[in-house]
VOGU-3710 file (C-alpha; in Angstrom, 3 decimals, decimal comma):
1> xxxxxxxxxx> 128,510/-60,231/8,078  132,031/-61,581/8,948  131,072/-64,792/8,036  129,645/-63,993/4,463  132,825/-62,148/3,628  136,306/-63,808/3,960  139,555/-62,928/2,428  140,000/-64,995/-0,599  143,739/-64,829/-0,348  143,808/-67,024/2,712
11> xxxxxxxxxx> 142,363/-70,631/3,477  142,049/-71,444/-0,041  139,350/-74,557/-0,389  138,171/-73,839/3,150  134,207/-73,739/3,474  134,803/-70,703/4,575  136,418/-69,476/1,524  133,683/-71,067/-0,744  131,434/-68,917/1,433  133,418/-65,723/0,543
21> xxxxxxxxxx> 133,184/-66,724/-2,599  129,694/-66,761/-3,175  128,922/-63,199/-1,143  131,503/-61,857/-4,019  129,826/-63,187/-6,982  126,350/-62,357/-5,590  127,286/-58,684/-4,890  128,659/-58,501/-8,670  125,558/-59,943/-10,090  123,472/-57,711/-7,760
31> xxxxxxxxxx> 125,327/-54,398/-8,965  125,246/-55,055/-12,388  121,739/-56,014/-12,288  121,109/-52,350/-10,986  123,260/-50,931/-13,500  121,611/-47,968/-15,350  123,448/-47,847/-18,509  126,768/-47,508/-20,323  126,417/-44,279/-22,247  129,048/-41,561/-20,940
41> xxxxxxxxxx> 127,570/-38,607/-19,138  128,190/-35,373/-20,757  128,353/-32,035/-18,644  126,638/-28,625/-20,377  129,589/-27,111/-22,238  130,639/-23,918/-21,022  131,471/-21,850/-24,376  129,476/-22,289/-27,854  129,889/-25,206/-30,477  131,236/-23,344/-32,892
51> xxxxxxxxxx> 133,922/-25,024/-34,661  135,975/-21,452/-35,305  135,340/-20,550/-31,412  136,912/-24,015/-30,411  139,867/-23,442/-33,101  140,551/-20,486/-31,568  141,307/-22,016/-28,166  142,948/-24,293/-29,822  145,699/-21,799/-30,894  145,740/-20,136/-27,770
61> xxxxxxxxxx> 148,697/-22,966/-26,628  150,945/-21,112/-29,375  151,821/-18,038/-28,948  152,207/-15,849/-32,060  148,436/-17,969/-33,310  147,239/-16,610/-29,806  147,679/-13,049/-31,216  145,964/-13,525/-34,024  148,757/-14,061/-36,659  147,088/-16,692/-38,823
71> xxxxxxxxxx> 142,857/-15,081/-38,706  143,406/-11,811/-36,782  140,165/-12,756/-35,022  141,514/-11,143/-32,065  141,983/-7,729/-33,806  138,982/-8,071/-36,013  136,318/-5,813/-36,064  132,488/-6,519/-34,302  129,809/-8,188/-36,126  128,744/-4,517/-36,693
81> xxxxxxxxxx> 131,413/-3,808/-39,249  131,320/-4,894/-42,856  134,065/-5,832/-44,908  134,447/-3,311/-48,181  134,179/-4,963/-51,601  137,894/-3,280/-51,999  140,333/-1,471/-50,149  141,261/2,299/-51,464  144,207/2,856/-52,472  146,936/4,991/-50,561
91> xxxxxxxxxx> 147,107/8,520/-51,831  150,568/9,010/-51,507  153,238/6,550/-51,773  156,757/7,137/-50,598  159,507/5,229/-51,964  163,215/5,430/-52,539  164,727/4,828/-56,137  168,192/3,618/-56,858  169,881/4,282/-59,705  172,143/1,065/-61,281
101> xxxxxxxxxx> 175,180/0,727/-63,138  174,477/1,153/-66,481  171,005/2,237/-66,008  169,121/4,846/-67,494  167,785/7,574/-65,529  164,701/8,453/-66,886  164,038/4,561/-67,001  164,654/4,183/-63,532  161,916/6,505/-62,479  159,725/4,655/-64,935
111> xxxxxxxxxx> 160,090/1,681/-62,895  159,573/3,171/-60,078  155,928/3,321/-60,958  155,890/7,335/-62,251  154,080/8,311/-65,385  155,905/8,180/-68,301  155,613/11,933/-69,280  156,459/13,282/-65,825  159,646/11,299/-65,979  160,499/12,677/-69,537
121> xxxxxxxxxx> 160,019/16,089/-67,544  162,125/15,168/-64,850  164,239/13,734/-66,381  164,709/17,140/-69,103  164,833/19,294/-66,350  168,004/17,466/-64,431  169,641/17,291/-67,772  169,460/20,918/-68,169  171,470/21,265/-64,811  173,897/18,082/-64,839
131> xxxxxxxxxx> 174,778/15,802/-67,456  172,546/12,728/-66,638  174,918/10,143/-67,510  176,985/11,505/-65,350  174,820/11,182/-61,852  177,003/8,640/-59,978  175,612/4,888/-60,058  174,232/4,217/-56,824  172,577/7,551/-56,411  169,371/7,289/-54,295
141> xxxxxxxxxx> 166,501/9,418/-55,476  163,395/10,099/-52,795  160,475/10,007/-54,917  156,767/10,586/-53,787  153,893/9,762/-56,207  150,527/10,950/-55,890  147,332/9,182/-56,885  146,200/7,661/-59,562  143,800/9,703/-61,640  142,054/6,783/-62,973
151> xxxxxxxxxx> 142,242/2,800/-61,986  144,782/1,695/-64,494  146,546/5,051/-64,957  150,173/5,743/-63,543  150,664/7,675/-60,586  152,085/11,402/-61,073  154,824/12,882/-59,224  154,386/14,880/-56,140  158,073/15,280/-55,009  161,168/14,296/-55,959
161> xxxxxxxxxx> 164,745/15,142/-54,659  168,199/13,583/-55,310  172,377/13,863/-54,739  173,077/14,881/-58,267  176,654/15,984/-57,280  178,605/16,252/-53,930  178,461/20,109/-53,618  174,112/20,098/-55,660  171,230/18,563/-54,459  167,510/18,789/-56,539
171> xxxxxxxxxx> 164,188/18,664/-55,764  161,820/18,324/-58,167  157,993/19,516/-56,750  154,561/21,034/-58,650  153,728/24,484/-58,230  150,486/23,781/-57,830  148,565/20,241/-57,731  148,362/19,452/-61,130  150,519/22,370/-62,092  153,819/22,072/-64,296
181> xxxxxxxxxx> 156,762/20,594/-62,229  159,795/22,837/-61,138  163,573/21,940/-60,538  164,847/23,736/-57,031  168,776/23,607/-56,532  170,031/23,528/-53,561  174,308/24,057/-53,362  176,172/22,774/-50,778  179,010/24,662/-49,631  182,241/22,483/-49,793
191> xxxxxxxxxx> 185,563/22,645/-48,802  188,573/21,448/-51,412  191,371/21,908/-48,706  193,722/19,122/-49,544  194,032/16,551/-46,486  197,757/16,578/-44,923  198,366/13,871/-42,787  202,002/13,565/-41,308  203,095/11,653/-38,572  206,164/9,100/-36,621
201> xxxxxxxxxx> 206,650/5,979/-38,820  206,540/3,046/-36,401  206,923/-0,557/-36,677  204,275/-0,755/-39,792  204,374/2,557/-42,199  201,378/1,443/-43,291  199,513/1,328/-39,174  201,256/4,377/-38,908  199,799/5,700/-41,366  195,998/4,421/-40,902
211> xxxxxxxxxx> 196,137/5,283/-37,464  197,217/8,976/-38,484  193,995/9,525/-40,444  195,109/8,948/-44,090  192,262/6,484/-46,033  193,272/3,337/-47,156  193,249/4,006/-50,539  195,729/7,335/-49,945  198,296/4,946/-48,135  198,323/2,466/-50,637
221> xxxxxxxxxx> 199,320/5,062/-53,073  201,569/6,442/-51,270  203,427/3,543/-50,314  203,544/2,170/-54,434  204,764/5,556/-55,254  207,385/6,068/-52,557  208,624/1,971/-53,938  210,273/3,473/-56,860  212,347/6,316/-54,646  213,619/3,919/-51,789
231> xxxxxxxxxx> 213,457/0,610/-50,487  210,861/0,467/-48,088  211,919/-2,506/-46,051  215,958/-1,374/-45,552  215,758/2,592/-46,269  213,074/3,598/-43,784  212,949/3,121/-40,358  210,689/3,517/-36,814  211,241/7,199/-36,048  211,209/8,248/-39,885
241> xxxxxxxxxx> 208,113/11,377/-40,704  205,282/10,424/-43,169  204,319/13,179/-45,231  200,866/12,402/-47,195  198,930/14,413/-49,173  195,317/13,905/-50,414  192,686/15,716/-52,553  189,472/15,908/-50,031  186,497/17,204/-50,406  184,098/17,872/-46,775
251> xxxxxxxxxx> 180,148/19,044/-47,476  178,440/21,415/-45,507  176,447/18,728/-44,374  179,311/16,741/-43,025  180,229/14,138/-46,128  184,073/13,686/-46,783  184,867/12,478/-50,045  188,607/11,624/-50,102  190,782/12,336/-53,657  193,533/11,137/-55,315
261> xxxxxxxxxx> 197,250/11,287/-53,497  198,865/14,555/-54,566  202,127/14,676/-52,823  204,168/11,830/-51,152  207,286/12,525/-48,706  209,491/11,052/-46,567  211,664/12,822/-43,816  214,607/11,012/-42,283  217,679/11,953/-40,380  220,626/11,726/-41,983
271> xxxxxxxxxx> 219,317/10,892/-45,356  218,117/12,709/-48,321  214,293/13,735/-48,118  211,733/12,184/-50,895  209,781/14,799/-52,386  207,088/13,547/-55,028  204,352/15,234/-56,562  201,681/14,470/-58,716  202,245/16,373/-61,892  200,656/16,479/-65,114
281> xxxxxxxxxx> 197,877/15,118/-67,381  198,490/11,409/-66,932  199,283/12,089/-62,959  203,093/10,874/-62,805  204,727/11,626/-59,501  207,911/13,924/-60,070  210,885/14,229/-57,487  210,906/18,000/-56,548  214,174/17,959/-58,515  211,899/17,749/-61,539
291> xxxxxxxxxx> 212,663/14,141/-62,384  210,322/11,663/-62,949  209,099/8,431/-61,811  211,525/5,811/-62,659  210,278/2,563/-64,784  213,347/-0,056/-64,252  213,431/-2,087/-66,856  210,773/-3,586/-69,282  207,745/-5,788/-69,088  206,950/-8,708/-71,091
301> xxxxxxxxxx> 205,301/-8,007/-73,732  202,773/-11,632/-73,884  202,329/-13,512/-71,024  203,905/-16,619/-72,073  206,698/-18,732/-71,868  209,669/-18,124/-74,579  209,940/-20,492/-77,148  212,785/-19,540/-79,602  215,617/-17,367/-78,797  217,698/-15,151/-80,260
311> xxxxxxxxxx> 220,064/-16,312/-82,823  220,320/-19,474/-86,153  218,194/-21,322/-86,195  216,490/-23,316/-89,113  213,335/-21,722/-89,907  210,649/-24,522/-89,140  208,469/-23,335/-92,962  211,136/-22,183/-95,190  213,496/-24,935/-94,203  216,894/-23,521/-93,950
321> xxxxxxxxxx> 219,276/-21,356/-91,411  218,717/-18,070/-91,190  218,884/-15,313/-88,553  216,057/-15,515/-85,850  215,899/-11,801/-84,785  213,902/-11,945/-81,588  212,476/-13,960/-79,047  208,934/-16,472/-79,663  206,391/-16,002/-76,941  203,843/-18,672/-76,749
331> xxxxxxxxxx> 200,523/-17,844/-75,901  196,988/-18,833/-76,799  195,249/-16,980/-79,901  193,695/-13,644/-78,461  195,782/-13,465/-75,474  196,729/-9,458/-75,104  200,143/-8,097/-76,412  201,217/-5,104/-74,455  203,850/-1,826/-75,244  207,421/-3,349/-72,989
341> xxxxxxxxxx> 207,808/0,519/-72,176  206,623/3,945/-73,183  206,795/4,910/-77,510  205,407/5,778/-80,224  203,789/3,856/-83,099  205,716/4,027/-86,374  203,778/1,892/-87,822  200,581/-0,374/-87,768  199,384/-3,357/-90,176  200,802/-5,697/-92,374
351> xxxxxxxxxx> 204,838/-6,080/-92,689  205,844/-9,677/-95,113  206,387/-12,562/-93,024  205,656/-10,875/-89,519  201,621/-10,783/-91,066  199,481/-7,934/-88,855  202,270/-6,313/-86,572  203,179/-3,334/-84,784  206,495/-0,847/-84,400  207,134/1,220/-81,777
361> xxxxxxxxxx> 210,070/3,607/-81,137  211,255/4,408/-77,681  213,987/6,539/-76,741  217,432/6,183/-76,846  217,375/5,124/-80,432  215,144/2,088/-79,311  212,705/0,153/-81,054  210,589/-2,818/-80,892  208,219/-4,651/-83,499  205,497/-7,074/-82,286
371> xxxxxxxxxx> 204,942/-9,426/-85,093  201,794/-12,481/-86,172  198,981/-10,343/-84,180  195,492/-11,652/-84,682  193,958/-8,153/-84,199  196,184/-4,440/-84,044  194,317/-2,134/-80,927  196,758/1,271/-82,295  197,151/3,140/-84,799  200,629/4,963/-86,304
381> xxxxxxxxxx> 201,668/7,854/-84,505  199,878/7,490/-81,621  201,579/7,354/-78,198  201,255/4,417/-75,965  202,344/3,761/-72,217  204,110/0,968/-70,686  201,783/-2,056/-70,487  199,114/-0,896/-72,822  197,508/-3,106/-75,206  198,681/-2,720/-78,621
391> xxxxxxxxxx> 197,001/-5,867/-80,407  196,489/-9,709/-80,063  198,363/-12,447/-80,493  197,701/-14,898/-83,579  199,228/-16,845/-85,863  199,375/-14,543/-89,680  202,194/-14,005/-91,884  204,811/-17,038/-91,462  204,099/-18,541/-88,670  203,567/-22,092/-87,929
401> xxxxxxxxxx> 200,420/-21,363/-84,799  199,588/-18,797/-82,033  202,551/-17,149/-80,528  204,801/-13,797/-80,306  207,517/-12,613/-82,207  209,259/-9,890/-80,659  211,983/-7,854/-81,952  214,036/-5,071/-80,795  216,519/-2,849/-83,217  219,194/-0,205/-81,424
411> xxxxxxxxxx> 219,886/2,276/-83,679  218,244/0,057/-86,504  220,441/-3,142/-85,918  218,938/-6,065/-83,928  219,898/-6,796/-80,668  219,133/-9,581/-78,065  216,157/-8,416/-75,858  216,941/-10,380/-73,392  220,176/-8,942/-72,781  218,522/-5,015/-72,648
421> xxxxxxxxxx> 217,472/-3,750/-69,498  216,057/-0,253/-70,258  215,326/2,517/-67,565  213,018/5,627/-68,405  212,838/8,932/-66,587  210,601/11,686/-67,704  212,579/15,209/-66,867  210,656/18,550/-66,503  212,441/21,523/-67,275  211,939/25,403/-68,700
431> xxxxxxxxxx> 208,668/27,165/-67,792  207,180/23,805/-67,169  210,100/22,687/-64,133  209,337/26,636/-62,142  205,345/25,904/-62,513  205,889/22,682/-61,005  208,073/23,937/-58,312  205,968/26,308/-57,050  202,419/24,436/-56,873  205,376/22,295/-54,987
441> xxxxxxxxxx> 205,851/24,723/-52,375  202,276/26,121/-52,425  200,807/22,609/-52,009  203,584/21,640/-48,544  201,880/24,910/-47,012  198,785/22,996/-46,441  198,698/22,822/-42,481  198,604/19,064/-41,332  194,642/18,051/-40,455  193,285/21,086/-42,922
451> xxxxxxxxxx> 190,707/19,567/-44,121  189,447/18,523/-40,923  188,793/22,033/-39,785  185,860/24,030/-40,197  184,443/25,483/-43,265  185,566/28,919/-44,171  182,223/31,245/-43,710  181,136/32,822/-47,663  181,851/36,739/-47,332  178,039/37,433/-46,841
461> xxxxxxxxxx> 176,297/34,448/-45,777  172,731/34,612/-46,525  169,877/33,909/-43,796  169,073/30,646/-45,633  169,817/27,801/-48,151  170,389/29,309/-51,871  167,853/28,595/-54,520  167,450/28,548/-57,944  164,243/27,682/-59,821  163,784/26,185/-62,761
471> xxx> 160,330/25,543/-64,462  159,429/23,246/-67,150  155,330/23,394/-68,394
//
């Protein structure tokens, strides 16, 4: 047998070799001679030909396929269980209703899904407790609809409850099912103890402040009405007492709903103490002196560069010198022309050259006319405040395009206004000064952290939540 095979990577051309050779092709010919086919062999399969079954192992190499998130063949029922032409529909549905700026309410609950005529009943019998337009945008309403008494019908209302005010919630349910709906209030006890929040001024009043308690809001107040009493940055100083005052309202059910600032002081050794309270319908901070807060000088009227001056000048339509009595502000067409300080409208409309225009009378024998106004926003006699709108500008009377003239008369003769600085304190005094001075006092009794204290118990405090039904049919 040695001698029939040979390596055939040695002796190459030998007879041996040749010999090798030969055995190798023989034994080829030989096997493929004997060969019984080409066709691959295929083993029985172990699972069934289905082409679903073998998609299914497919998607067992990823995961969230594995569980069934693209068939649910995993969680699917047997072959016993057959499909229903429809699914039912839920008998109750629960969902939560927000009411937008500038929305209506009884159109909110319509588009909520609820049937028209239970919302016009919902919505009648809210009204009759608090105004509806003045429910608080943002107000979520809870709202639970039953079903559907026919396919295409609108679901009616089972339940409905809502925040209508911070101290009154309602809940709006049917007697009966299919019964008339009825309106249950439910008060919340509340507590209007004024917040009081003093502490040690340290290197920021305004840290000091926030990390005393007082809201943001409160300390920004505060600090823009102590600003016209001292100089913040050289008067006060680390080691100086905050004194801050706040409207707050706390719920029996643990809301806070933080006010307006109502008293602002400052303590500091050495130095004269700042006293302010708010007084009043337009909410002015007084000193407890009975002086008010001080407005230093005025405001522009136009916000605008100045043009002309005060003074000669040659009038650029009529064409010769003549007096120019106030000062040219120019500004686009529309642009809004506000009072310099607080007056009084003497008069409103047309006035000659100056076209639309408006005259205001201060005091201290002060007075100011705005003059070419596109549009007048007040009317004579009425009473403006510093920086309110009064009209427009434009371009009537004689005036050669948009812009501002502005005028101001002391004692009835022009003067400069550039040249006026003017300073207004309102003063209280009589009957009006000793009512001030004593909510004064009664209000710097408040105990610092009041409001954070526990609700005063009512004088009989019943065994449950007070209600009050009203029904509608």
């Amino acid at each position: 047998m040695s001698q029939l095979t040979h390596d055939l990577g040695s002796d190459i051309g030998s007879r041996r070799w040749f010999r090798g050779l030969a055995t190798f092709f023989g034994m080829t010919a030989g096997a493929l001679a004997f060969w019984p086919g080409f066709a691959p062999l295929e083993a029985a399969p172990l699972m069934p030909s289905d082409a679903d079954v073998r998609g299914e192992y497919r998607r067992q190499a990823i995961a969230p396929l594995a569980l069934g998130a693209d068939t649910g063949r995993r969680i699917g029922p047997g072959t016993l269980v057959r499909p229903l032409a429809s699914a039912p529909e839920r008998p109750r549905l629960e969902m939560v209703a927000t009411l937008g700026r500038g929305d209506g309410f009884e159109t909110m609950l319509r588009r909520a899904g609820m049937d028209p005529a239970d919302a016009r009943q919902v919505t009648a019998l809210v009204g009759g407790t608090v105004a509806v337009g003045e429910i608080e945008p943002g107000t979520r309403v809870d709202l639970v609809l039953g079903r559907r008494p026919a396919v295409s019908a609108p679901r009616p209302l089972d339940t409905l409850s809502l925040r209508a005010r911070f101290d009154l919630e309602l809940a709006v349910t049917r007697a009966t099912p299919g019964g008339p709906l009825v309106l249950e209030r439910k008060p919340i006890r509340v507590d209007d103890t004024p917040l009081r929040v003093r502490g040690i001024v340290g290197e920021s009043l305004y840290r000091s402040a926030r990390a005393a308690g007082a809201p943001a809001s409160a300390v920004q107040a505060y600090l823009k009405a102590l600003t016209d009493q001292i100089d913040l940055e050289r008067e006060l100083r680390p080691g100086d007492t905050f004194d801050i005052i706040l409207s707050h309202r706390r719920a029996a059910t643990g809301e806070r709903l933080p006010g307006q600032l109502l008293y602002a002081g400052v303590e500091r050794d050495g130095q004269r103490k700042v006293q302010l309270m708010r007084w009043g319908r337009e909410g002015r901070f007084f000193e407890a002196s009975g002086i008010g807060e001080q407005k230093d000088g005025l405001i522009a009227p136009v916000a605008g560069p100045v043009g002309s001056r005060f003074g000669m000048r040659r009038h650029p339509i009529l064409g010769y010198r003549r007096m120019h009595a106030g000062l040219d502000y120019r500004a686009r067409h529309g642009t809004p022309i506000v009072a310099v300080t607080d007056g009084q409208v003497t008069g409103a409309g047309r006035m000659g050259g100056c076209g639309y225009a408006v005259r205001l009378r201060h005091g201290g024998a002060l007075d100011t006319r705005y003059c070419h106004m596109s549009r007048i926003a007040v009317d004579a006699g009425q009473n403006v405040r510093r920086g309110q709108v009064i009209g427009y500008v434009g371009s009537t009377g004689l005036s050669t395009g948009p812009h501002l003239h502005y005028e101001m008369y002391r004692g009835g003769r022009a003067v400069d206004p550039a040249s006026v600085r003017y300073v207004t304190r309102a003063m209280l005094s009589g009957e009006q000064l000793a009512r001030f001075r004593a909510t004064l006092a009664r209000i710097r009794e408040v105990e610092a952290g009041a409001a954070f204290g526990s609700l005063p118990k009512p004088a009989a405090a019943p065994s449950g939540p007070r209600r009050e039904i009203d029904r509608l049919d």
